[in-house]
Structure formats: C-alpha cells, structure tokens
Phi, psi and omega in degrees: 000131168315121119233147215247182170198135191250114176242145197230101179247137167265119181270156200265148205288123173116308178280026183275345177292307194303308183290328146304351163275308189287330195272346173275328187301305196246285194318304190309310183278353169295293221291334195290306171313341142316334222081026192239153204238108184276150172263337210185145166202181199171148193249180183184094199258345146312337170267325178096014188253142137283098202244116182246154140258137181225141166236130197254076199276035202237192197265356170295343178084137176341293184302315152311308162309321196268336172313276179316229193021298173320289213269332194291148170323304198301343181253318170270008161262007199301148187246066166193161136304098161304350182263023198242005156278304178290143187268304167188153241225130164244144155204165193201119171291105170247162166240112189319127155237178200287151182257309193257173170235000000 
C-alpha cells in the first residue's frame, strides 16, 4: 500500500526561494534514491510557506524508510541544514484510498 506524507513548513521570511533551490538540489535526489516518489510541491508566498507531498510503496513502510533516509550518510553531509529555514514543521501520515469503484 501507497503512503504518503503531506510536509507543511512555514519558511523563515526571505528565504523561501533559497530553500526551494536547495531542497530540488538535494532532498529530492536523497528521497528518490530512497525510494521515495516527491508527487507535487507548491509555495503559498504570502504565508511564507512550503508544502510537498512524497510518497512510499516499498514493504518497511514510510516510517522505517524515512528513519534510514534521516540516518544516511547522504542526508546527513548535506551542505546546508533545512531546519535553519522552517519556521515550523506540520507532517501528516496519509494513506491513498480508491477514487473509483
């Protein structure tokens, strides 16, 4: 089964460009190399906010993945901090359900 995570940042004022370069630069080819699927991402440049959704099909499950994701060398040399942006942090675990029947 697909799951997904809905990440909600409220970016610190001035930087949502810089941090939308660095997070297509870096994050996106860690998480891919994960295994991990980014679907969609999107700004809100009046809230100062970033919001991506990514998603994860494999059998360890989201949580078990995104730990080793967390923990890898490769996320972890990276050469900037992403928290030294966000303002504050939303995630939301979700699960796809069927549209049709």
């Amino acid at each position: 089964m697909v799951e997904y995570q809905l990440r909600i940042y409220r970016i610190k004022p001035g930087t949502l460009d810089e941090f939308y370069t660095n997070w297509r630069r870096d994050i996106v080819p860690i998480r891919e190399k994960f295994g991990f699927k980014v679907v969609s991402a999107w700004t809100n440049e009046q809230k100062s906010e970033f919001v991506w959704l990514v998603s994860y099909d494999g059998p360890e499950g989201y949580v078990a993945r995104d730990a080793e994701y967390y923990n890898s060398p490769e996320r972890n040399t990276m050469s900037w901090d992403p928290h030294s942006y966000v303002e504050h942090m939303e995630l939301r675990l979700l699960q796809g359900l069927p549209t049709h029947n």
